[in-house]
C-alpha positions in Angstrom: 189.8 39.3 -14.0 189.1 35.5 -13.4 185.6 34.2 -14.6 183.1 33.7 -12.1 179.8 32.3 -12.0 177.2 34.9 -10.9 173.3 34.3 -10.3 171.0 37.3 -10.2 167.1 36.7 -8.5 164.8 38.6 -9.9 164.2 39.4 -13.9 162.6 42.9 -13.4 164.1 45.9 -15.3 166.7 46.6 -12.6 168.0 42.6 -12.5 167.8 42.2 -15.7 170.0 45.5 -16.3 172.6 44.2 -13.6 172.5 40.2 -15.3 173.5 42.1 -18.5 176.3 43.8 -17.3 177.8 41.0 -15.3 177.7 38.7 -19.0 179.2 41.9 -20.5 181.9 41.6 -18.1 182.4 37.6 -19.6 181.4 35.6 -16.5 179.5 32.6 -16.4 175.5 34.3 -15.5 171.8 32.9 -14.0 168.9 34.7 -14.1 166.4 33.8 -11.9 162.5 34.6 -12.7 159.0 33.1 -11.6 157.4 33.8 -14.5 158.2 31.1 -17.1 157.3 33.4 -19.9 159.8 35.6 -19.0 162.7 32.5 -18.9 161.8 31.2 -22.4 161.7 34.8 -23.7 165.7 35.6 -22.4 166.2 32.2 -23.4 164.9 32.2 -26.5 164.8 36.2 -27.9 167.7 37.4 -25.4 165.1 40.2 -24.7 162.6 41.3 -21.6 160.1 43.3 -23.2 158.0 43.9 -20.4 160.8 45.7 -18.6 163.4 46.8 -21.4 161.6 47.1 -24.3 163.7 45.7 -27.5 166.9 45.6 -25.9 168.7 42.8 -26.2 170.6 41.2 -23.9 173.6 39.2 -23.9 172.9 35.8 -25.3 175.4 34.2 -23.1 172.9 34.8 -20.1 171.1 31.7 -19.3 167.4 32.4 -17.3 165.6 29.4 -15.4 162.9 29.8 -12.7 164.7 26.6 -10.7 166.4 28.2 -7.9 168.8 25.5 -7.4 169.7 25.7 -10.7 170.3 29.2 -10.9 172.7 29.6 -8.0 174.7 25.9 -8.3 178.6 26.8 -8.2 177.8 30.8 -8.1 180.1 32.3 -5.5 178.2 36.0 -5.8 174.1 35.7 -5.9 172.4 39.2 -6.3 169.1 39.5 -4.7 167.0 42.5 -6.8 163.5 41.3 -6.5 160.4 43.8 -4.7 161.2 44.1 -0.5 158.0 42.3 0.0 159.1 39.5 -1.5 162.9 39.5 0.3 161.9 37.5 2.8 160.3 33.9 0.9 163.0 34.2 -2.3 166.0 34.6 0.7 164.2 31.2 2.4 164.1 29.6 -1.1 168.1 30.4 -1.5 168.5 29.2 2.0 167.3 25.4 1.0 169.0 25.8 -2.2 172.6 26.7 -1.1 171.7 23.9 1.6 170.7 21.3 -0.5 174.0 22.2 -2.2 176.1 22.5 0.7 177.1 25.7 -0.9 178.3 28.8 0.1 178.8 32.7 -1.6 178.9 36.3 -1.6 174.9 37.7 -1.4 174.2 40.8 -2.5 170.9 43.1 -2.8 170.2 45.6 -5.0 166.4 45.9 -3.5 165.8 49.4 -2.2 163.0 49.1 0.7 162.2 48.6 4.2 159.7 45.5 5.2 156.9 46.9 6.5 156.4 45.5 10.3 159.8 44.6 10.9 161.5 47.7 9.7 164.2 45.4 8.1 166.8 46.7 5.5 166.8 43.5 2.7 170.4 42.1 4.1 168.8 42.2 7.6 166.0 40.1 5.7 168.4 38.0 4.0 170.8 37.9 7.2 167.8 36.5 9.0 166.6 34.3 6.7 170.2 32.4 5.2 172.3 30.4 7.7 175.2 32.3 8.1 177.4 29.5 6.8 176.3 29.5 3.7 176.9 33.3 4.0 180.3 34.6 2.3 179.4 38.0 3.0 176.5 40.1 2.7 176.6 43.4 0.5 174.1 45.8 -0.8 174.5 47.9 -4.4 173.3 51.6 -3.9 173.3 54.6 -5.9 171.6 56.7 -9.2 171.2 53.8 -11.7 168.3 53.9 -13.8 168.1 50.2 -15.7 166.9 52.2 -18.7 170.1 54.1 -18.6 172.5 51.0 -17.8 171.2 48.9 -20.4 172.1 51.3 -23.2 175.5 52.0 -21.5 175.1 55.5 -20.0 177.8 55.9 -17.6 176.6 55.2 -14.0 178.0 54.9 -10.8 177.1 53.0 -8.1 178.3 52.2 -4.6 178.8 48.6 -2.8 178.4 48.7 0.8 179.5 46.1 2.7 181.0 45.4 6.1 183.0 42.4 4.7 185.9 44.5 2.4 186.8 41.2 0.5 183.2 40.7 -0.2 183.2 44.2 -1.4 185.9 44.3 -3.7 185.0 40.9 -5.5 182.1 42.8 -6.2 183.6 45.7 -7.4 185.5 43.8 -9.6 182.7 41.5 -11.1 180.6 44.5 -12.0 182.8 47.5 -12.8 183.6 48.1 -16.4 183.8 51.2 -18.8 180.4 52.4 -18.6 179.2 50.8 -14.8 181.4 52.1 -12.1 181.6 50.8 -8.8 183.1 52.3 -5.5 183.2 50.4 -2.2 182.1 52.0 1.5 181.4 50.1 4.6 178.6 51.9 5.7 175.3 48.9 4.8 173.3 50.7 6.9 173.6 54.1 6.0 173.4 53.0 2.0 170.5 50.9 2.2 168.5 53.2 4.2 169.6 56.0 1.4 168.2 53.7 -1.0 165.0 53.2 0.5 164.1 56.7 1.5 164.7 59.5 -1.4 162.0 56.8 -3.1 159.3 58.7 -0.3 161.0 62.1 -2.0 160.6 61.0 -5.1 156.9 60.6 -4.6 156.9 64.3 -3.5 159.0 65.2 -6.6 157.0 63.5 -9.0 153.5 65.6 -7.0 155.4 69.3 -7.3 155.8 68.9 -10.7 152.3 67.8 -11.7 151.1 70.8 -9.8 153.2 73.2 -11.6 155.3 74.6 -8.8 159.2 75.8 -10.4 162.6 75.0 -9.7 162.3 77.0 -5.7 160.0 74.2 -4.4 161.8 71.4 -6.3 165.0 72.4 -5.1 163.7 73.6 -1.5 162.1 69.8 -1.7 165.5 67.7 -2.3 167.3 70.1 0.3 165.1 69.3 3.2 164.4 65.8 2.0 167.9 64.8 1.8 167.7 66.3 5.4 165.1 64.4 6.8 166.7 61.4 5.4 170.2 61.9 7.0 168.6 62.4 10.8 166.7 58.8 10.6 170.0 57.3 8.9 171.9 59.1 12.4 169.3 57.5 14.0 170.3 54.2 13.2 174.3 55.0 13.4 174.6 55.6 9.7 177.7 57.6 9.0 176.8 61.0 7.4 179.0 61.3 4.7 177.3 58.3 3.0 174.4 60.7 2.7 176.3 63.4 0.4 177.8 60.7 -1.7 176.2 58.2 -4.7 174.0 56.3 -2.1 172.5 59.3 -0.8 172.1 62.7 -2.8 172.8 61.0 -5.8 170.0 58.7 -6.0 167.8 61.1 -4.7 168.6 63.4 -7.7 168.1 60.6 -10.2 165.0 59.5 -8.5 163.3 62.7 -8.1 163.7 63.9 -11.0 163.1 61.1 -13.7 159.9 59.8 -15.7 162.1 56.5 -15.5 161.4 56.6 -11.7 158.2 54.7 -10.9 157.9 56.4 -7.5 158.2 60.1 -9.3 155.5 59.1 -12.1 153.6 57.6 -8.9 154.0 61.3 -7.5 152.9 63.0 -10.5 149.7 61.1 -11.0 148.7 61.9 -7.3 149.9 66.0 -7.8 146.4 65.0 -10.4 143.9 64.0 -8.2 144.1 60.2 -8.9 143.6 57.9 -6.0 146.6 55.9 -4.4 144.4 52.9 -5.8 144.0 54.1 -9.5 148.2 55.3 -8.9 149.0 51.4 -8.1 146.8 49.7 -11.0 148.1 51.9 -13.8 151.2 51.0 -12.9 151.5 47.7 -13.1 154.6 47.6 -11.3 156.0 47.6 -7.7 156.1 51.5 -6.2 158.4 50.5 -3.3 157.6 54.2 -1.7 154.2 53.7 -1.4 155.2 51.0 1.3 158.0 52.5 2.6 156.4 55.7 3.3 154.6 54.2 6.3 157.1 52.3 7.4 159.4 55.9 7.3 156.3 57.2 9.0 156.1 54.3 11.9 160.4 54.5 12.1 160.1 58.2 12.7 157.8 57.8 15.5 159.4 55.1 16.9 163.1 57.1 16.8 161.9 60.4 17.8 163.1 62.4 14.2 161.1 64.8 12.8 160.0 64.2 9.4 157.5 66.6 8.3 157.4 66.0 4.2 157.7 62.3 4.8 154.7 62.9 7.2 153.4 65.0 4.3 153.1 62.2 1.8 151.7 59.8 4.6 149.1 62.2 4.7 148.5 62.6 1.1 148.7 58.2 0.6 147.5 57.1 3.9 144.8 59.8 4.8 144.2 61.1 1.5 145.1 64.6 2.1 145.4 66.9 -1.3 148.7 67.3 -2.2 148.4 71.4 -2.0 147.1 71.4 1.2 149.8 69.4 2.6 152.4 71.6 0.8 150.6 74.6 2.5 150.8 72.9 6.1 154.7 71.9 5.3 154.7 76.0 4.5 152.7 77.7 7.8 155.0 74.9 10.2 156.6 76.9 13.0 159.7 79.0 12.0 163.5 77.0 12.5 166.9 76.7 12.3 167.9 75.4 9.7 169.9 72.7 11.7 166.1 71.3 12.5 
């Protein structure tokens, strides 16, 4: 495997996780962060301690918050900061790869939809890049928890991309013994995986708070992952991408970990606090609390029924109690199960 030069954007748990692997795997990394605390600390410590506690990171990984700096002679740049902030760092890599008169492979690893628009992040970055600085556009999908990729459980994620070569230079960058990485074509499909089971997760993270057992958790992720597939179908998404590490998988590892900030969201609304009090203890970007509106608004808009991510609208946007919108998921009119 030839040595490349790869920046990552964004020095949260997640980008920070995918930089480390990428220097694992001996190429040349950037890691781009706003906060210059967080660049002298990599630089300095080789840890994030805000996001990854004492790990340490490869020392070979060079952070900077100049994005020209970051990406100069990179031919993949991963994108993995927050989806509402997609849309100024893609116009910041847009003057820098222009100033440079440089072109590469973009990827995201940001799971969201943009409020208003209803953009996926490579529609974001798509609209926001020139396309000839654009090598191909990709997105990284699937159950990987940075806690668990930093201390080398073995994970497997997905690639999606409509541009194979783009794909499989990806593959090849990031795949190693304990990160696995498969290819599919299906953007769409993956990114819109990504974005809802986080809504889900929310619900996950509220069941278990209130006690119920493994009947409502299960009969939650069943009829979730449902919902999910009919919007993807919606938007031409092929349904096998939904059964496979985009879809069910990161649902299950979503909905079902105390790593997850939308589950731990979920679990402090299943006891009574306020979305507000949810967001402030936190500290940290809840990309379900955003995208659960938007899911709400898409729904509408496409003509899918979506009752339990209509329930948790309710229960954020109208302040609802979470057991009396389980009990109005529980008295809806009788289906089949095809519905």
């Amino acid at each position: 495997m030839s040595k490349k030069t790869i920046a990552v954007l964004g020095a949260g748990s997640w980008g920070t996780a995918l930089a480390n692997v990428v220097a694992e795997n001996g190429h040349d990394v950037r890691l781009w962060a706003h906060r210059k605390e967080t660049v002298d600390e990599i630089n300095k410590h080789h840890m994030n301690k805000r996001y990854l506690g004492d790990r340490v990171l490869q020392a070979s990984i060079v952070a900077t918050d100049d994005m020209q700096q970051a990406i100069d002679g990179a031919t993949i740049i991963l994108s993995v900061v927050p989806t509402k902030a997609t849309r100024e760092v893609a116009g910041q890599l847009n003057q820098a790869l222009s100033a440079l008169a440089q072109s590469a492979i973009v990827v995201t690893a940001t799971k969201g939809l943009e409020p208003k628009t209803y953009q996926l992040a490579t529609e974001i970055i798509a609209d926001e890049i020139d396309a000839k600085w654009l090598n191909g556009l990709a997105a990284i999908a699937g159950p990987s928890h940075a806690e668990g990729v930093i201390k080398h459980d073995p994970t497997l994620v997905t690639v999606a991309s409509q541009n194979q070569s783009a794909a499989q230079q990806v593959q090849a960058a990031f795949s190693n013994s304990s990160f696995r990485v498969y290819t599919n074509d299906d953007l769409v499909g993956s990114e819109l995986a990504g974005a809802l089971k986080n809504v889900v997760a929310i619900a996950a993270g509220a069941l278990q708070s209130l006690g119920y057992d493994d009947n409502a958790k299960a009969a939650l992720f069943t009829r979730g992952l449902a919902e999910i597939a009919r919007l993807g179908a919606a938007f031409g998404a092929d349904e096998a991408t939904f059964m496979g590490l985009a879809g069910v998988g990161d649902l299950f590892a979503t909905a079902t970990s105390i790593h997850s900030r939308n589950y731990r969201a979920g679990l402090q609304l299943g006891e009574g606090k306020s979305m507000d009090e949810v967001i402030a203890h936190m500290g940290m970007v809840i990309e379900g609390i955003s995208t659960t509106k938007v899911v709400h608004e898409l729904a509408a808009v496409k003509g899918v029924e979506m009752p339990i991510a209509n329930a948790i609208y309710q229960v954020i946007y109208k302040g609802q109690a979470p057991k009396d919108a389980i009990k109005a998921l529980m008295d809806r009119p009788l289906h089949h199960e095809g519905k």
